[in-house]
C-alpha positions in Angstrom: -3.3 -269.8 -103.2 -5.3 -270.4 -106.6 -4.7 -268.3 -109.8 -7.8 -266.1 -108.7 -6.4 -265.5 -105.6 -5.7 -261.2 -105.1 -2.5 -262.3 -103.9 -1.6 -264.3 -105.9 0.5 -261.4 -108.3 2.3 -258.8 -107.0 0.3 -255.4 -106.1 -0.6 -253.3 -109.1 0.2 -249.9 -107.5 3.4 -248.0 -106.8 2.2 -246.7 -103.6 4.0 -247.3 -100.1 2.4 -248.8 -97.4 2.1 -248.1 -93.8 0.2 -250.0 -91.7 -0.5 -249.6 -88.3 -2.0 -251.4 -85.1 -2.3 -252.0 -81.8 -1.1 -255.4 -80.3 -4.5 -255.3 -78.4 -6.3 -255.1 -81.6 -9.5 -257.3 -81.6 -11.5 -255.9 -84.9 -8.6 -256.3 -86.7 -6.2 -258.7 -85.5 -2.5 -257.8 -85.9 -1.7 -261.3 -87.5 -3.9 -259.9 -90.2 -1.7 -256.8 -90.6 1.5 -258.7 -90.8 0.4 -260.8 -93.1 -0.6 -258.0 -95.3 3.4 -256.6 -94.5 4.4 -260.0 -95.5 2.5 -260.0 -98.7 4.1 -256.4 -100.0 7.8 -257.3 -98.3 8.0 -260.1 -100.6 7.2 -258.1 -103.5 8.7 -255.1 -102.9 11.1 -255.2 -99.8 11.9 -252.4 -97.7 9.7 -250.1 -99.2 6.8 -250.6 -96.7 6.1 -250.4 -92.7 4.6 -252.4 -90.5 4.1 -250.3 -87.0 2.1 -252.3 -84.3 1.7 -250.5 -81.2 1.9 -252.5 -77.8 -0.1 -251.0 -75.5 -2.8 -250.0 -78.3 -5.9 -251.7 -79.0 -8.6 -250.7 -82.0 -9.9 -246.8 -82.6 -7.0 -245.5 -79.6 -4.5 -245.8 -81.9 -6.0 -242.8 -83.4 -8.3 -241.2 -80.6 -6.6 -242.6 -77.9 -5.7 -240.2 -74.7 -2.3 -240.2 -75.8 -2.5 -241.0 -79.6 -0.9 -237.4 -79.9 2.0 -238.0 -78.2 2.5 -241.5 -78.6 1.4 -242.3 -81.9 1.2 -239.3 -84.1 4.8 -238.7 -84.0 5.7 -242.3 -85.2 2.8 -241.6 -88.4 4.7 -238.6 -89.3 7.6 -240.1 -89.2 6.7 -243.3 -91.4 4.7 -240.7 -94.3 7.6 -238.5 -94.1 10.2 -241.5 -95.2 
């Protein structure tokens, strides 16, 4: 990573991260969300989450005939923290 790299310093903000896919996620693959996770673990561990659903794919994580039930709950859960 060069010195004009974004990731290259640790993330200006104070904010905590949740991030959240599905397993089946082609748009944006899941490699690319844990990586992110990895990124802000290493900089500030423990502070962020990293939920990737199993069964879920892209836009069904949110609209998803049992996003209510399923993955709602777990959203709440993580923003409530």
């Amino acid at each position: 990573m060069g010195p004009d790299s974004a990731a290259a310093d640790a993330p200006k903000t104070d904010a905590r991260f949740v991030l959240v896919t599905g397993a089946r996620n082609r748009a944006y693959l899941p490699q690319s969300q844990r990586a992110t996770f990895a990124y802000l673990d290493k900089h500030q561990p423990a502070r962020h989450s990293l939920v990737v659903l199993p069964t879920y794919s892209h836009t069904d994580v949110f609209i998803g005939a049992r996003a209510h039930s399923q993955v709602f709950p777990r959203l709440v859960a993580e923003l409530s923290r």
